[in-house]
One Martini backbone bead per residue (centre of mass of N, CA, C, O) as a GRO file, in nm:
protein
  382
    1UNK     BB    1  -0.316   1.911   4.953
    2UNK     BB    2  -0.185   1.774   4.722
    3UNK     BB    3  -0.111   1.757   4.408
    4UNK     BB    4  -0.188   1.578   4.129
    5UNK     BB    5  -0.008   1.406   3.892
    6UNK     BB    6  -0.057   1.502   3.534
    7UNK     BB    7   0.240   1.379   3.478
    8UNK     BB    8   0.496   1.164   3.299
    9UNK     BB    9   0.840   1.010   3.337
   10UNK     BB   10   0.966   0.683   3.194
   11UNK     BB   11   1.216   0.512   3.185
   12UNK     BB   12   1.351   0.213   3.085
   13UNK     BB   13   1.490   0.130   3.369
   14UNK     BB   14   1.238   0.271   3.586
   15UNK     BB   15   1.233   0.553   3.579
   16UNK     BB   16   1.023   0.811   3.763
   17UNK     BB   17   0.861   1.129   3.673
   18UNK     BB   18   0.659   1.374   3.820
   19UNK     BB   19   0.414   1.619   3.755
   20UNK     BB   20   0.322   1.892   3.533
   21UNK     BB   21   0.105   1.951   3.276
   22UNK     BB   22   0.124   2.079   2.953
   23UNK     BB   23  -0.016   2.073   2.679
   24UNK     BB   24  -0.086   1.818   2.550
   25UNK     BB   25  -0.289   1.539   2.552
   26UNK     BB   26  -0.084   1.241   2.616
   27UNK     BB   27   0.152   1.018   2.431
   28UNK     BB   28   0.552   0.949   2.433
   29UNK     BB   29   0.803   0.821   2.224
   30UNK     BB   30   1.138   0.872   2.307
   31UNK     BB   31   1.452   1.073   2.292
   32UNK     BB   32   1.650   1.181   2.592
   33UNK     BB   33   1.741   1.515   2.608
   34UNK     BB   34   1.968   1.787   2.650
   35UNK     BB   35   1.996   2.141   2.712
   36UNK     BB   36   2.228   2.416   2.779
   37UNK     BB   37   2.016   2.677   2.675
   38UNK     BB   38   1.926   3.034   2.776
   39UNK     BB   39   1.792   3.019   2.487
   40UNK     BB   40   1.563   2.915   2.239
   41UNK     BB   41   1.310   2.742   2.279
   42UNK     BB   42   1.178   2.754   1.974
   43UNK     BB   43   1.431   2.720   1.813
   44UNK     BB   44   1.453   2.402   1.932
   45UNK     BB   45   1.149   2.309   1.873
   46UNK     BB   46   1.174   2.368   1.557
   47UNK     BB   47   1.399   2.153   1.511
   48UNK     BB   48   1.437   1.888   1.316
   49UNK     BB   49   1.685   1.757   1.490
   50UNK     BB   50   1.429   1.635   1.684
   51UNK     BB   51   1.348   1.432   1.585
   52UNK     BB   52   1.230   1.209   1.815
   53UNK     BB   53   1.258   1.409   2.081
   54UNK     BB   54   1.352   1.525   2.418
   55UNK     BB   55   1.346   1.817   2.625
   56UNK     BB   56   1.607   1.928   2.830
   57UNK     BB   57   1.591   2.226   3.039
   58UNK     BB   58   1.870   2.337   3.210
   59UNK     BB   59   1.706   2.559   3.215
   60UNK     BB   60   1.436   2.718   3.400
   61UNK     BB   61   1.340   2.937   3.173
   62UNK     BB   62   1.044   2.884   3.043
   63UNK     BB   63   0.834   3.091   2.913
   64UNK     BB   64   0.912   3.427   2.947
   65UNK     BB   65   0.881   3.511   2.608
   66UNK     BB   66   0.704   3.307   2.467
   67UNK     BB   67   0.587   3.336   2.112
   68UNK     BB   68   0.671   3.341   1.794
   69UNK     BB   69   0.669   3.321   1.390
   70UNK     BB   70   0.962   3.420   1.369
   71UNK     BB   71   1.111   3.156   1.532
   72UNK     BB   72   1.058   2.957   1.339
   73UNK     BB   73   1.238   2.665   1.241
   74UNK     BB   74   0.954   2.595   1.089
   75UNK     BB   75   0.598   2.518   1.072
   76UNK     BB   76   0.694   2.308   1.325
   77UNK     BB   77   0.701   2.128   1.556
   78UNK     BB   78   0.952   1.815   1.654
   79UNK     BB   79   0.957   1.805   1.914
   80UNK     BB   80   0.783   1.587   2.111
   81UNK     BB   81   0.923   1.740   2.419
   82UNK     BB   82   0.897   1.864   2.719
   83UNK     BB   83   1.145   1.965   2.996
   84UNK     BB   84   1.097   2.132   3.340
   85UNK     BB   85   1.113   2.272   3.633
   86UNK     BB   86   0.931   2.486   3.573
   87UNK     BB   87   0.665   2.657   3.492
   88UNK     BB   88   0.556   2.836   3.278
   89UNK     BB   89   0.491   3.166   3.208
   90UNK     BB   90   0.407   3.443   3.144
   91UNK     BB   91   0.443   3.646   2.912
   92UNK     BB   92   0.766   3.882   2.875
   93UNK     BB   93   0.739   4.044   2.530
   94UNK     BB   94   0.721   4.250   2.277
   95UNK     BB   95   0.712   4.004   2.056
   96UNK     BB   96   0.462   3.825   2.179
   97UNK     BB   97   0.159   3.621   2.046
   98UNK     BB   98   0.240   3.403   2.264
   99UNK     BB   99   0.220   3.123   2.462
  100UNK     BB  100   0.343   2.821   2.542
  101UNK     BB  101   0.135   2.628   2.619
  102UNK     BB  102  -0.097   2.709   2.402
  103UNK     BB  103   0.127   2.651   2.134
  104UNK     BB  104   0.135   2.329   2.220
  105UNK     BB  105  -0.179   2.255   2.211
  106UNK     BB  106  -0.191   2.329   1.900
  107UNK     BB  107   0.080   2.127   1.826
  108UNK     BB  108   0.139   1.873   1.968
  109UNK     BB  109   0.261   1.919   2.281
  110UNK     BB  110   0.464   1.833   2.546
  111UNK     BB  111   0.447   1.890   2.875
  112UNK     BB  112   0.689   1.888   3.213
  113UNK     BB  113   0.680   1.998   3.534
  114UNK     BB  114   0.887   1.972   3.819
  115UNK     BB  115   1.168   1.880   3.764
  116UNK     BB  116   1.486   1.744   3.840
  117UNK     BB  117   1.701   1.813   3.609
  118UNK     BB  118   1.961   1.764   3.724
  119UNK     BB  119   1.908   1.431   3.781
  120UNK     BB  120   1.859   1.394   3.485
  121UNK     BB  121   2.112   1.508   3.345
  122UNK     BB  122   2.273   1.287   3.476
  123UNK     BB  123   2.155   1.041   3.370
  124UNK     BB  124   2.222   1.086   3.092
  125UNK     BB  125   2.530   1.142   3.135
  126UNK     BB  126   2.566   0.825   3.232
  127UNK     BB  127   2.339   0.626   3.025
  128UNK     BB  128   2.234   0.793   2.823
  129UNK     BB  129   2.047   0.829   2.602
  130UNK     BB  130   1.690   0.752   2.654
  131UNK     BB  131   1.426   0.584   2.658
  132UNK     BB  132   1.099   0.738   2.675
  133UNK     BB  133   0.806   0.816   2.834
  134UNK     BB  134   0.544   1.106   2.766
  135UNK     BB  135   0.256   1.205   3.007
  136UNK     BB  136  -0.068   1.344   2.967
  137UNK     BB  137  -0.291   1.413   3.244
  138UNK     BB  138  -0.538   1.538   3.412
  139UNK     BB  139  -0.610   1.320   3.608
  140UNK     BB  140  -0.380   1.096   3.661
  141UNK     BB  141  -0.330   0.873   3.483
  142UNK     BB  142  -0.126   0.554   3.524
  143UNK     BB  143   0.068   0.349   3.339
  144UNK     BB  144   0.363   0.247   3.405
  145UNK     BB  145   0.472  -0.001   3.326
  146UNK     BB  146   0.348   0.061   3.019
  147UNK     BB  147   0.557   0.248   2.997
  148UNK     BB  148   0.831   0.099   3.021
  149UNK     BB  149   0.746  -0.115   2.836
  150UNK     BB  150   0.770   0.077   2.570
  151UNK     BB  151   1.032   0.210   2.608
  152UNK     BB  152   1.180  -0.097   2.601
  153UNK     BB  153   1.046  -0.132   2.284
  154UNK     BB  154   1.202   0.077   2.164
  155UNK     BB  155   1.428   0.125   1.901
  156UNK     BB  156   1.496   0.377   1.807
  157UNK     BB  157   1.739   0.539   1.606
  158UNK     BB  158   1.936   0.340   1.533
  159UNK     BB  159   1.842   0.322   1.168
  160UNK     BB  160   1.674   0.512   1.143
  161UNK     BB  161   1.528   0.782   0.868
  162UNK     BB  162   1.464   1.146   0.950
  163UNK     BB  163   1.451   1.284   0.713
  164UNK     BB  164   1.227   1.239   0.521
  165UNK     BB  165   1.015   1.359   0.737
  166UNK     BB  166   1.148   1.670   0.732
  167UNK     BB  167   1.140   1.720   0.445
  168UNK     BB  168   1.056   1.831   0.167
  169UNK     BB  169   0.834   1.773  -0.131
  170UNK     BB  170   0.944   2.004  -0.275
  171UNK     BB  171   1.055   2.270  -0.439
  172UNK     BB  172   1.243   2.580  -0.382
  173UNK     BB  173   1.279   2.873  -0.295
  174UNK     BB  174   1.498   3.167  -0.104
  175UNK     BB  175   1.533   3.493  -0.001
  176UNK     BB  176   1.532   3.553   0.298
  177UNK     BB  177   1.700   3.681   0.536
  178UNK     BB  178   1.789   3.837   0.797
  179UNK     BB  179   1.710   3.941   1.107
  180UNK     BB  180   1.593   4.294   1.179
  181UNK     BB  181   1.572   4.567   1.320
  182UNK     BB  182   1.218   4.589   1.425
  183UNK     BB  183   1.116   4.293   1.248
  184UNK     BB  184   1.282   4.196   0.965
  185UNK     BB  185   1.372   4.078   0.690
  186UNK     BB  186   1.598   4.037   0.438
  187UNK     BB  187   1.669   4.138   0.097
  188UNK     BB  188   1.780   4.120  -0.169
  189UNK     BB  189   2.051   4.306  -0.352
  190UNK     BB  190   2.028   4.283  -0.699
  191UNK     BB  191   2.238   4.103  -0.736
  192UNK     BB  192   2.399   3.862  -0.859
  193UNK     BB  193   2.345   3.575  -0.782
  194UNK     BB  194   2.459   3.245  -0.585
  195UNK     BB  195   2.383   2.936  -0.710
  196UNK     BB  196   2.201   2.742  -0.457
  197UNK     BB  197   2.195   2.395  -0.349
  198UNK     BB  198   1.949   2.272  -0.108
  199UNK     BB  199   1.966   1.992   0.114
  200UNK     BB  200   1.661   1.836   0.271
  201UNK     BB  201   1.740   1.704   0.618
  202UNK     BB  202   1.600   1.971   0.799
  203UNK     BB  203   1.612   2.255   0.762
  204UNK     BB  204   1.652   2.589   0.897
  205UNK     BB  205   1.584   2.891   0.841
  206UNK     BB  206   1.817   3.044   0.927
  207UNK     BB  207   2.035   2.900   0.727
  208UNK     BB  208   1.884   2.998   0.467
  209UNK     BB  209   1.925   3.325   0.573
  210UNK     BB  210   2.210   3.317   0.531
  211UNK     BB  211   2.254   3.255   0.267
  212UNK     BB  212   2.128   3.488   0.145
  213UNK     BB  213   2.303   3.718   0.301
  214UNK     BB  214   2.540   3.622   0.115
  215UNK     BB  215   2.442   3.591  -0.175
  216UNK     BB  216   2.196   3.366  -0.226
  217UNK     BB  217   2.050   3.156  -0.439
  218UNK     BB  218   1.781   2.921  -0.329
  219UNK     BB  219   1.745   2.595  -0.359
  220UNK     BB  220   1.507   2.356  -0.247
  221UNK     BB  221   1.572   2.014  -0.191
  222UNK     BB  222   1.496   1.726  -0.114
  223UNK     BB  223   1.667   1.447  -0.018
  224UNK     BB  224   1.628   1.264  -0.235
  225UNK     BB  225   1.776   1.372  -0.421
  226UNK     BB  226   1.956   1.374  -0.712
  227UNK     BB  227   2.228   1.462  -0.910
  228UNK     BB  228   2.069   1.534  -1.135
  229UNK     BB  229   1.837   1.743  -0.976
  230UNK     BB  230   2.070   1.927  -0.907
  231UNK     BB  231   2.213   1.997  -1.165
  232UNK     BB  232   1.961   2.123  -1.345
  233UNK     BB  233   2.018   2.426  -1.183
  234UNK     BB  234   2.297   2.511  -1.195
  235UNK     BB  235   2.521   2.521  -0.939
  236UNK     BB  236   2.779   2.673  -0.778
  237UNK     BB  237   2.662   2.529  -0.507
  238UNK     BB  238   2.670   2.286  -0.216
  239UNK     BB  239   2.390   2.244   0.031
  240UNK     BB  240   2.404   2.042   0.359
  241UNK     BB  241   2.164   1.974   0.575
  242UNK     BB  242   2.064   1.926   0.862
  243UNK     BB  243   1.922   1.674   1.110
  244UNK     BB  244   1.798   1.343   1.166
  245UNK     BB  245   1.919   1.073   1.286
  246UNK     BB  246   2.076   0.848   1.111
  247UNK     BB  247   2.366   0.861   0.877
  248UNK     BB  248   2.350   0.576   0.749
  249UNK     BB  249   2.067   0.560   0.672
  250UNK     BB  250   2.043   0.842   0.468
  251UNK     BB  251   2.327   0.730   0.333
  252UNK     BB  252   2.163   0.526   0.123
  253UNK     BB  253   2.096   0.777  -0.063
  254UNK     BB  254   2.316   1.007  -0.026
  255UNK     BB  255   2.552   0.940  -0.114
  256UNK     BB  256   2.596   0.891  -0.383
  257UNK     BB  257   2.476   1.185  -0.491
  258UNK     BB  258   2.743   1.293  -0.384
  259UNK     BB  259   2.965   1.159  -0.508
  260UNK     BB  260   2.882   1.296  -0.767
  261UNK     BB  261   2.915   1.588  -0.678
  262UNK     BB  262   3.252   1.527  -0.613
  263UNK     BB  263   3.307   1.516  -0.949
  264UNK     BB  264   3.219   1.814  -1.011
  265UNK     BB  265   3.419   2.036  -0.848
  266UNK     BB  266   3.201   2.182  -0.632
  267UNK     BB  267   3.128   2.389  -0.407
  268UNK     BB  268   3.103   2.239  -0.047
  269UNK     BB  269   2.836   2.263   0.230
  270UNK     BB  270   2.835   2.114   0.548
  271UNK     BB  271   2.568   2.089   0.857
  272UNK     BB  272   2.574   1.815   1.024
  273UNK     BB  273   2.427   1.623   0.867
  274UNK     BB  274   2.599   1.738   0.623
  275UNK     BB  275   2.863   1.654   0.735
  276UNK     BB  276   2.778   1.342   0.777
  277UNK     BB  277   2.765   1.288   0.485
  278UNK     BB  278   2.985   1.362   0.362
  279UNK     BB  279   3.198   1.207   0.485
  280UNK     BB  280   3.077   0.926   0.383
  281UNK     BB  281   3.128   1.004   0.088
  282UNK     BB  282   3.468   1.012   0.179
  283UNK     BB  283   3.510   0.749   0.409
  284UNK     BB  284   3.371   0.752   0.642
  285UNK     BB  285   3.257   0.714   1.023
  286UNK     BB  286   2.996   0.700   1.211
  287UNK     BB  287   2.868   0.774   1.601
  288UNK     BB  288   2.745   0.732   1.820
  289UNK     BB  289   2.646   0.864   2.124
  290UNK     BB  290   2.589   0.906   2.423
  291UNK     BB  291   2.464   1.259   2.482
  292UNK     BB  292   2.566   1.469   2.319
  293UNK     BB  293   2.497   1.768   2.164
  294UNK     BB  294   2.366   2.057   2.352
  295UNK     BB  295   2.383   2.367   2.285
  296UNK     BB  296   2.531   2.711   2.319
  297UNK     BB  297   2.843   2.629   2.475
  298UNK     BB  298   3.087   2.505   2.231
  299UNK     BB  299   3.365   2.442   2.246
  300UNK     BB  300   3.589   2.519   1.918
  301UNK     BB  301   3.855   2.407   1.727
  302UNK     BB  302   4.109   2.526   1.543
  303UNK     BB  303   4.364   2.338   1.441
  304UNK     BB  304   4.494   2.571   1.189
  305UNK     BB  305   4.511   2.806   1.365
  306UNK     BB  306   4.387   2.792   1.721
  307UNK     BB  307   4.110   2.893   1.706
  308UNK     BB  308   3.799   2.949   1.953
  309UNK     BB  309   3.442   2.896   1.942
  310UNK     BB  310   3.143   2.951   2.038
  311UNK     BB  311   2.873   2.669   1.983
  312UNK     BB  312   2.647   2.548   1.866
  313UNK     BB  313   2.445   2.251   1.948
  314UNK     BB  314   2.288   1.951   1.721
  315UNK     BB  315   2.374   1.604   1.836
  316UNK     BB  316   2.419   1.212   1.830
  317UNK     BB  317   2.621   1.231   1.642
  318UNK     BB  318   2.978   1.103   1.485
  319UNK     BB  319   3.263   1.146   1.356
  320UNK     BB  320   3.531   0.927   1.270
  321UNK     BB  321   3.849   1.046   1.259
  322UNK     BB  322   3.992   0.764   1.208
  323UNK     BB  323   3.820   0.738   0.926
  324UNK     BB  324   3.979   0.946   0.770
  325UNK     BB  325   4.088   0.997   0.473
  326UNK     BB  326   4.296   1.065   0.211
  327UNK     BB  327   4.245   1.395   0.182
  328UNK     BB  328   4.128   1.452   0.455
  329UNK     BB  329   4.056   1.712   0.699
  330UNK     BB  330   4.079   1.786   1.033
  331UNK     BB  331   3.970   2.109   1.175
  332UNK     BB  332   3.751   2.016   1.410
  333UNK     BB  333   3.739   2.030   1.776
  334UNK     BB  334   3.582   1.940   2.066
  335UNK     BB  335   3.689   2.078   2.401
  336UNK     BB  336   3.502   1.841   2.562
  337UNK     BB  337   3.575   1.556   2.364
  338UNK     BB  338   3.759   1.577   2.080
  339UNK     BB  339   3.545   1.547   1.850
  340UNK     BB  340   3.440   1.582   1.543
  341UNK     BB  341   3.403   1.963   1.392
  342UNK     BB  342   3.551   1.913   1.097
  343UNK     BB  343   3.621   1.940   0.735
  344UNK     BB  344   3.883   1.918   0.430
  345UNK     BB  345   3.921   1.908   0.103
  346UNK     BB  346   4.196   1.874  -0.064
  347UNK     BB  347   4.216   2.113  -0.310
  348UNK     BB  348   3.866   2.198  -0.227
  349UNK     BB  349   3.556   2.322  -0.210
  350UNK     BB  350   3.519   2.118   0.100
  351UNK     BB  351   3.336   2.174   0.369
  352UNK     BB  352   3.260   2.116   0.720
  353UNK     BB  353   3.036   2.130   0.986
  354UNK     BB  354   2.874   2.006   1.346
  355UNK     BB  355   2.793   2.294   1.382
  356UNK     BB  356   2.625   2.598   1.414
  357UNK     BB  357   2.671   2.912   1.256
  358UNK     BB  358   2.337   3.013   1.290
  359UNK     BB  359   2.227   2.944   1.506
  360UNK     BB  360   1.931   2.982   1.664
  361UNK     BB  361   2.086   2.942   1.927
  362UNK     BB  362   2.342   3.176   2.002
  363UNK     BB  363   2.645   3.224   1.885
  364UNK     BB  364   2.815   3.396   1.587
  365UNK     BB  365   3.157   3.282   1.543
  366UNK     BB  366   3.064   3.110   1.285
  367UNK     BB  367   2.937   3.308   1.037
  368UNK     BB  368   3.177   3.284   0.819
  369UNK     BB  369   3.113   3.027   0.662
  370UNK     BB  370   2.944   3.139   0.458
  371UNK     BB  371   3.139   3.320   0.311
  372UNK     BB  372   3.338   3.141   0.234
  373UNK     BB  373   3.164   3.003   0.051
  374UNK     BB  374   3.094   3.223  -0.141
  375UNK     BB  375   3.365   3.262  -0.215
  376UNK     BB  376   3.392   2.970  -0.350
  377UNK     BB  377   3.220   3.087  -0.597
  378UNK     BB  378   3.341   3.345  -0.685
  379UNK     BB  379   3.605   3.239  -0.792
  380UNK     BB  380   3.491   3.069  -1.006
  381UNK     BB  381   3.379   3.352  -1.177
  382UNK     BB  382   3.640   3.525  -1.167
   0.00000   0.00000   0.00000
């Protein structure tokens, strides 16, 4: 007698995948995404910019290397949920603490498997990134109809602010460097630091990690922080960190103090939603993406030398390019789709990129980008 489904994924459209449910048990709506890493799921799911977000890993293998607390690229996961082809299997991993499904269980997320993933990929790719509920129930009960009708009551990211959710509340250090074998993260080398504030719009752990490792004191501040609020702590540069939701609505209080800091010409630095605020802080315009970059093997362009990296990405806007003003440049474009991935202003120490340079996961061929930032406030220091 065939399995009775425990999951079910309705899209606003009124397409329904039936399936396995694992980890928590409830329902949630939210848009659904795919990602087409093929490692990093525990650093996929605690990354702040899938906030509000689920996540279909074209890759069918998840959960067979466990979870460690080392790889949490946050204190929880912020991914609504998963979706995925195969039901994740126990961890054969000698780093892993816990397997996938136990840890879902505990941090309350949704995941769903035995999905044709291959064709909600396409759907996604052909319609837009959807609004979808996703519910596990162990006996198997399901009102579709009102699945489809929340699904299509949701409003959805766009005009979103969840940068305030998922930053900070309060400042702190960061001193932590990057993970090196057999197990340990790095710590400052005792030189005088390199004094950065970072605006906390989401960011990762790694990318924190990244920074200090090139030789950065952190300060990590709120995402609401003012100009003024940054400047106390007399920084020599200037990190706005990913994130989550529409670029416009967080824009509506980080611009503001953003161009005060570009008038103070502090070198700055900006990476995904800090690349997008950026931009808009010196007169561009974001737009929404139909179904956006998720993955570990995006090749960019840079325009200005002709050489190609390829890189994490993970972002559902993007800046356009036609609305760059005069004297800012654009440096990087995505060779899947042209869109831009880099910008800077002439004759200052200010560039963003909107791809992830500390990777975690995928390749880390931009993590000079890192270097870069420090020398240009060393060079400050004369």
């Amino acid at each position: 007698m065939p399995q009775k489904p425990t999951a079910c994924l309705a899209l606003a459209d009124g397409t329904v995948f039936h399936g396995h449910g694992f980890g928590a048990v409830g329902e949630v709506v939210a848009e659904l995404v795919f990602n087409t890493a093929m490692t990093g799921y525990q650093e996929i799911m605690t990354d702040p910019s899938y906030a509000s977000q689920i996540v279909t890993f074209t890759f069918p293998h998840i959960g067979n290397t466990g979870v460690t607390e080392q790889d949490d690229e946050s204190a929880d996961p912020v991914a609504a949920g998963i979706v995925v082809k195969w039901d994740p299997t126990e961890p054969s991993n000698w780093r892993a603490s816990a397997d996938l499904v136990d840890w879902m269980a505990r941090r309350g997320r949704i995941g769903i498997g035995g999905i044709d993933t291959r064709r909600l990929t396409r759907a996604i790719r052909q319609q837009g990134a959807p609004h979808v509920v996703l519910a596990h129930d162990p006996q198997g009960d399901f009102d579709i109809a009102a699945m489809v009708a929340k699904a299509r009551g949701w409003k959805g990211i766009v005009g979103l602010d969840l940068a305030k959710e998922v930053s900070c509340r309060q400042s702190y250090r960061w001193t932590e460097g990057m993970w090196s074998w057999p197990g340990s993260f790095g710590q400052p080398d005792g030189k005088a630091p390199l004094r950065v504030v970072a605006v906390d719009y989401g960011a990762k752990r790694n990318i924190l990690r990244s920074l200090a490792q090139s030789g950065a004191e952190v300060t990590v501040l709120p995402a609401t922080a003012t100009a003024e609020e940054v400047l106390a702590h007399n920084p020599e540069g200037i990190f706005l960190s990913n994130g989550p939701g529409d670029p416009a609505a967080t824009g509506e209080y980080a611009v503001p103090m953003i161009r005060e800091l570009l008038d103070r010409d502090l070198p700055i630095f900006g990476i995904c939603l800090g690349h997008q605020m950026l931009a808009l802080a010196l007169g561009a315009d974001t737009v929404k993406m139909n179904h956006g970059h998720h993955g570990a093997n995006h090749p960019v362009k840079d325009v200005e030398t002709g050489k190609v990296e390829i890189t994490s990405m993970n972002h559902g806007f993007a800046v356009d390019a036609q609305t760059l003003p005069e004297g800012v440049i654009e440096t990087h474009v995505s060779l899947f789709d042209g869109s831009n991935c880099g910008l800077r202003v002439a004759g200052k120490p200010v560039f963003s990129v909107q791809y992830h340079p500390e990777a975690s996961p995928g390749p880390q061929d931009s993590a000079h980008l890192f270097e870069r930032f420090t020398e240009a406030m060393r060079s400050r220091r004369g």
